[in-house]
N, C-alpha and C positions, 0 to 999 in steps of 0.2 A: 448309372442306370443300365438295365440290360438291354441288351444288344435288339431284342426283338422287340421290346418297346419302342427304344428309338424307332423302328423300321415301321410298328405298328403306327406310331404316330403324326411321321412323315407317311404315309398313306392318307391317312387322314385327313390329315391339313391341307393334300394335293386336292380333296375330292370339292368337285365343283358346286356340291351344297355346303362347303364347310362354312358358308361367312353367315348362313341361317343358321349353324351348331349351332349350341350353348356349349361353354368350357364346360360345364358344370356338369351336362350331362355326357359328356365328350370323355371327360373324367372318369365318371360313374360307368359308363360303356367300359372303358378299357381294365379298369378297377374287375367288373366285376367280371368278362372273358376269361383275364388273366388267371382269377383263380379259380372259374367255372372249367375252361377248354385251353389250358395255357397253349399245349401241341397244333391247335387248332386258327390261335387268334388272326394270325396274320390272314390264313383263308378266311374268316371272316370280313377280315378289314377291308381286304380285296373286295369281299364282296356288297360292301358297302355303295361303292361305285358304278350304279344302271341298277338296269333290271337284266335278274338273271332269268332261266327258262324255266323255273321253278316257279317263280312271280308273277311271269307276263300273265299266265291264266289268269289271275285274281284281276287285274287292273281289265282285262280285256272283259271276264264276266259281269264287273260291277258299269262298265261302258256300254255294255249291251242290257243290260236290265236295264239301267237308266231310259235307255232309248226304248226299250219296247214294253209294253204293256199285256201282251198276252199271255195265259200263261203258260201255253207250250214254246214260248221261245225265251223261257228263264235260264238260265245258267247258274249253276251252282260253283261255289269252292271254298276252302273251310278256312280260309283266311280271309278277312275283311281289308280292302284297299287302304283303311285306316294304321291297318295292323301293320300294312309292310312298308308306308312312310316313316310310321314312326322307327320301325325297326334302321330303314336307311338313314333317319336324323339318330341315330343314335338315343332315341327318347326311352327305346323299349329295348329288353335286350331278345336277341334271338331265341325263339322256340319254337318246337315242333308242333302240331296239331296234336291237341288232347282228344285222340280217338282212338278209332280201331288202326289205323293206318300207323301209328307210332310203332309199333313193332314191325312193320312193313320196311317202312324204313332204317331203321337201326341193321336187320337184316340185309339190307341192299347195300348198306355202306360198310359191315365191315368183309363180305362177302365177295364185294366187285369186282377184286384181284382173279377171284379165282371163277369167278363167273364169266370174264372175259374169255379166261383160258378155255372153257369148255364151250362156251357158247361160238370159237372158233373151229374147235373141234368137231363139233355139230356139221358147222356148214363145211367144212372141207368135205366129211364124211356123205356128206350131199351134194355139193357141185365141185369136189375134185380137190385138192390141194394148189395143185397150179392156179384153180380158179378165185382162189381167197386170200385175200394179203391185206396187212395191216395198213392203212393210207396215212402212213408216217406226215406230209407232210400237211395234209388237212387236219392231222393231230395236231402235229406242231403249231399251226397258225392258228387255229382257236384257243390253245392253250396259252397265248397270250391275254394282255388286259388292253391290248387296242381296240376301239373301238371307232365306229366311224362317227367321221364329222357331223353330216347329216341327223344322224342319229346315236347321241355320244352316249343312251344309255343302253345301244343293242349288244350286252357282254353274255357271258357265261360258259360254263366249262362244261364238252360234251363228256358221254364214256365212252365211245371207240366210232371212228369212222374205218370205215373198209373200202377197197375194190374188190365186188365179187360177179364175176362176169361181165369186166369191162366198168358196170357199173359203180359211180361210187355215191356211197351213203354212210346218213349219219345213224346209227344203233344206241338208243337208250332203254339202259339194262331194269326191267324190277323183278324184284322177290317179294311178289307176295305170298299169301298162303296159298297150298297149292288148291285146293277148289277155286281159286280165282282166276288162276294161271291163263289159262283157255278161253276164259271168259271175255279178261284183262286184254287179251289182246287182240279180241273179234269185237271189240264194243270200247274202244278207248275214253274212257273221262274227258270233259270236254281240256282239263288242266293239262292233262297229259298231250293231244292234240297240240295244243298252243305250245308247249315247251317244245317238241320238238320240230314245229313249223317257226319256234325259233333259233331254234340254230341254224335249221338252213338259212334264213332271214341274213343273220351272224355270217354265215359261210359266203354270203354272194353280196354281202354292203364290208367284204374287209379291202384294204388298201389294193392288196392282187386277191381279184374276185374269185370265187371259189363256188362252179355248179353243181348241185347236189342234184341225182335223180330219184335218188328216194329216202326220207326219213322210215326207220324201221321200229317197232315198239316188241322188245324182248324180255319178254316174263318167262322167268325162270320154275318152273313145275320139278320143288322138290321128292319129291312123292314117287314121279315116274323119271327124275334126271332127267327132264330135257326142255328144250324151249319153246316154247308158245310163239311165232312169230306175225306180228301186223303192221301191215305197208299203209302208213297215216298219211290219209290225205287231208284231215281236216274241213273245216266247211267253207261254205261256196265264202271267197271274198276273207277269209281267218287273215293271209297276211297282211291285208290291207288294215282290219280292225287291230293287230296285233301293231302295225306300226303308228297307227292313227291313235292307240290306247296309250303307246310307250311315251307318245310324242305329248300329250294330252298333257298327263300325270308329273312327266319329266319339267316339263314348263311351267304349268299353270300349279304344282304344289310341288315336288321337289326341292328346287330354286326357287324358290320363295319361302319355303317354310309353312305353306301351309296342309293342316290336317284337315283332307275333306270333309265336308258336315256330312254325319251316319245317317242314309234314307233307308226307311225299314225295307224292306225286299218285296218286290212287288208277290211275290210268290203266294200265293194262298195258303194258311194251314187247315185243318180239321182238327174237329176234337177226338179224341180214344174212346167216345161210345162204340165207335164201329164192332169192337172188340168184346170179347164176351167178360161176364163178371169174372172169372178166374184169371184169362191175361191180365186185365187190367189191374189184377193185385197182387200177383205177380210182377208185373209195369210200377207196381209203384213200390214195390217189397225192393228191387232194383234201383230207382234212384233213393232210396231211402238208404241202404248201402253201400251205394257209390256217396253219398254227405256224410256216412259214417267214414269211410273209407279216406274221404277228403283229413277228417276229423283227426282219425289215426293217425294219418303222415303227418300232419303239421304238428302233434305232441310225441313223435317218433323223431324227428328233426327236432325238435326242440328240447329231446331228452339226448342227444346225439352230439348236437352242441354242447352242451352243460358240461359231458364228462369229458369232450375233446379239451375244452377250456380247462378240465382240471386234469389231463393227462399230460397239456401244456407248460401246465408249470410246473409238472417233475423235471423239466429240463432232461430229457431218454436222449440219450448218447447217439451220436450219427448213425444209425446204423441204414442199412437201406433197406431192411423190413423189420417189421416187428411179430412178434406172438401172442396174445396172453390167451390163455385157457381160463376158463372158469363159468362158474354156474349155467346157464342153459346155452350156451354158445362161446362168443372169443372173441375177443380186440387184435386186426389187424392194420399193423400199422406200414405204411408206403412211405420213408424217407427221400427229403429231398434237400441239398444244401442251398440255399439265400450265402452265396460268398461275401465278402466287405473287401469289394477290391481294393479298397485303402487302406486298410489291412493289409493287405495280401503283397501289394506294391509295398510296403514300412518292409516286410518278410523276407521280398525276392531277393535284394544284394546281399544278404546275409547266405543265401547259399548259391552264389552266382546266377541266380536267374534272371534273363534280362526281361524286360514288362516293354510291352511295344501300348500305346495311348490307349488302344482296347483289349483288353486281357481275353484270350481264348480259353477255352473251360479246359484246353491239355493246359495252358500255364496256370490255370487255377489249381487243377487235381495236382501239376508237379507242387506246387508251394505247397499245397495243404502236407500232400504226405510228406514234403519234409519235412514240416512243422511234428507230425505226429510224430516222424525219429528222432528230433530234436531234444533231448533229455531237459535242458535247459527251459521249453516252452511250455509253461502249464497247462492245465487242461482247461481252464475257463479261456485263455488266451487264443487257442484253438477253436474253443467255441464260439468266441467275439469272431475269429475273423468264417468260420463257417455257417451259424445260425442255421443250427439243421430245424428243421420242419417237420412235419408229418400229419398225412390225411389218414384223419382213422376211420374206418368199416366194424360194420358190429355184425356178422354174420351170427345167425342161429344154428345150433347142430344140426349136423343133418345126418345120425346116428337111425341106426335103424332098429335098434335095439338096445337092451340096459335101462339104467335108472333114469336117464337124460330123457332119453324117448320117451319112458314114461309118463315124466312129468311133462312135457311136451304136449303127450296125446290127452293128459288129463286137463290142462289149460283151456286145448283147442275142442274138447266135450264143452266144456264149460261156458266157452266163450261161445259156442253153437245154440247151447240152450238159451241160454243170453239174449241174444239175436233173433232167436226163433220167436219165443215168448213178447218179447217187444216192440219187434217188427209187423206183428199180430193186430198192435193197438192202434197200427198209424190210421187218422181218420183219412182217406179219400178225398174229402167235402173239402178239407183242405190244401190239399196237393192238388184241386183241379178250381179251386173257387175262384180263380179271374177267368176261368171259361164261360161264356154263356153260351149256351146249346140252342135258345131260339134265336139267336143271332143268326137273320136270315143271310148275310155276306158269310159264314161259315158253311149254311147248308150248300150254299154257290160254290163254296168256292172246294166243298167234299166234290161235288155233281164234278168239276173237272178236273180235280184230281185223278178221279175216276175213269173220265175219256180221254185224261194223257196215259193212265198204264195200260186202257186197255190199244191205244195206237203202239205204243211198244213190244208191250206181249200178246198177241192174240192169239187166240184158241179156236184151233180145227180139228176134224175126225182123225189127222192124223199125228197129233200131238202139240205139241208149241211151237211155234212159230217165232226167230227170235229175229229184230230187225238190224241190219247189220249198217251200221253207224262210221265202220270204217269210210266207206265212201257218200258222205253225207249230201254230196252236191246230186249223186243218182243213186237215190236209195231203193234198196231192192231187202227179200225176202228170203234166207235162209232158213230151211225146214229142219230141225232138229228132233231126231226119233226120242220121245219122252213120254210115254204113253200114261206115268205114275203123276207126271208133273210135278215135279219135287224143285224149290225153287233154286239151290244151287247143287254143284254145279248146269247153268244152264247151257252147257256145250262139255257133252261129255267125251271123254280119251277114245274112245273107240267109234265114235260116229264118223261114219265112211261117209257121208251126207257133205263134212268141210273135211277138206283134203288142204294143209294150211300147204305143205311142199308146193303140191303145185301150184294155189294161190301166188305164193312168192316166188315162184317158177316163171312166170307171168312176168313179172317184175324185173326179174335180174337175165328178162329175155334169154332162157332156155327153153 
């Protein structure tokens, strides 16, 4: 077996809800990482183990809606507490939020490296070089998987802690889009607040206690290269529900196995009359193809499959990529070898090689490529002990011109017309028919949707008014010069009005 299974699944078997697993899905977990995130699984496995800062939000939101019934003290987040037990039992496997936020993400993660680097860069360039240093050893000690007794499920991994002016803190980095940037980080998400009031949580319950004086929120603003920065302080009493949530969840359905019963959200909705006849058919020309779109990917994967399975059985030779050109696009293929270490151990004394109980991927490459100088060793021989593999990609041209293009741009008229014409016919009556509109709890519950935005946004002579969330325990008014009122960005680059330096000047006591 390979090397990181083992390892994956001695994690597993450690983790203090494994005696509620199922093999079965325990199995199907590891089965399906491995060939989803092979480079990945182990950080997964790890994180199998608590709740990370990612997650506390979700248990702490659905712990406060339970308790409160009104509806400006809802809390929102796009993952259901159902969602991320089962992802911890191994029931469901890990995914991202199917939103706008998915590109957000993918961007912060494979970016981080070098966002670190620049978002140090920043601050030297502002409080001095002597005054910024990397807090190697607060690095070190969260980037462990200890956790504490008291609370064995308070884990997770931050992105950078600093000393900057004496001060030390913890910095979690995003990249959003950049009209968000600014925004992102004068009005934090409540999810965002909670993760990083957990890790300081993390930093001062470790074995040698670790004080944090400020968790920091750094949005990256690709647009203008530079960083948006917000000192989160979260709301009155966050680390107390944060531990009271963790402590909750961890006990009473973790370790046990159980999946909480789903209580619909106390949250009010409305219906889309608000909205004039043309949005609203537009509003529904929209999810009508976002289901086509659903439509598309699953007979796109399913035609993907098909040809993989018969590219399969040509048995295509090790190589470590592949090409094929043809008709509107090209088959590339990523090889990868599945070695037959007992194979490979029959192989090694035949050319001195010695095989210690677990074979290292240099004594696998050494046998292999002797095998291939070996005049003596056929070529299906080579291939029993290599079993190469290969994930195929179906990319389309991306020709800009020629006969390719052509056909191309005459498919995508086609398909346009297509779409246009039939999208035309969707009835309405039906994409809204479980609404009912004299439902007097709907018209209630439009009336305060209405008096929570306009507490957030309100509207004066001298433009918008936006309320600043960072410090929620004394919340005050920031006046932001927008005289168009256009609704993002709502904190624009140039408003002298937030001066974020000195804000965090404040902070890191200069």
């Amino acid at each position: 077996m390979h090397a990181t299974l083992l390892q994956v699944r001695k994690i597993i078997d450690a983790l203090p809800q494994r005696h509620v697993m199922k093999d079965d899905d325990v199995e199907h977990w590891i089965q399906t990482m491995w060939e989803k995130e092979p480079e990945r699984i182990v950080w997964h496995a790890n994180r199998l183990n608590g709740w990370g800062g990612s997650e506390i939000g979700v248990l702490v939101a659905d712990m406060l809606n339970k308790e409160n019934s009104d509806f400006d003290n809802s809390y929102h987040s796009f993952k259901s507490v159902q969602e991320v037990i089962k992802e911890k039992l191994c029931i469901s496997i890990p995914a991202r939020d199917e939103d706008e936020n998915e590109d957000d993400i993918r961007r912060g993660t494979i970016g981080e490296p070098r966002l670190i680097e620049r978002l140090i860069v920043q601050l030297k360039q502002t409080y001095g070089d002597e005054n910024v240093q990397i807090d190697k050893d607060t690095m070190a000690a969260m980037g462990t998987m200890d956790a504490p007794g008291d609370h064995p499920w308070l884990v997770g991994n931050i992105d950078l802690a600093l000393i900057v002016n004496e001060k030390r803190m913890i910095i979690d980095i995003k990249w959003p889009r950049s009209s968000k940037a600014a925004y992102m980080a004068k009005m934090t998400p409540f999810t965002y607040d909670c993760q990083l009031k957990h890790y300081e949580l993390r930093a001062e319950h470790l074995k040698v206690p670790i004080q944090i004086d400020n968790t920091v929120l750094a949005c990256f603003d690709s647009d203008n290269f530079k960083f948006h920065l917000g000192v989160v302080h979260g709301e009155e009493n966050i680390n107390e529900d944060i531990l009271r949530a963790g402590d909750f969840y961890f006990n009473n359905s973790l370790l046990k196995g159980i999946i909480p019963e789903y209580k619909k959200s106390k949250t009010p909705t409305a219906t889309t009359e608000i909205l004039n006849g043309a949005v609203n058919d537009r509003l529904n020309q929209l999810h009508a193809l976002k289901v086509l779109k659903r439509e598309l990917d699953a007979q796109i994967d399913l035609l993907e499959d098909d040809i993989s399975s018969e590219l399969d059985v040509l048995k295509l030779p090790p190589y470590p990529k592949l090409d094929f050109a043809g008709g509107l696009g090209s088959i590339k293929g990523k090889g990868a070898f599945n070695y037959n270490d007992d194979l490979l151990r029959h192989y090694a004394p035949v050319y001195n090689i010695k095989c210690p109980s677990e074979l290292t991927d240099k004594i696998r490459q050494d046998i292999h490529m002797a095998m291939l100088s070996d005049k003596r060793v056929t070529e299906n021989e080579v291939m029993s002990a290599v079993n190469p593999t290969y994930k195929f990609t179906y990319p389309l041209s991306r020709a800009g011109k020629g006969p390719i293009f052509e056909k191309i741009s005459a498919i995508r008229e086609k398909a346009s017309s297509l779409l246009h014409n039939n999208l035309a016919s969707i009835n309405n009556s039906e994409i809204n028919s479980e609404i009912n509109s004299d439902d007097v709890s709907i018209r209630d519950a439009h009336a305060k949707k209405l008096n929570y935005c306009e507490k957030k946004l309100v509207t004066n002579g001298d433009g918008l008014t936006v309320e600043d969330t960072q410090n929620k325990s004394n919340r005050s008014k920031i006046p932001v010069e927008n005289k168009n009122v256009k609704p993002e960005p709502l904190v624009e680059e140039n408003d002298q009005n937030i001066d974020e330096d000195n804000d965090l000047k404040h902070y890191f006591s200069i």
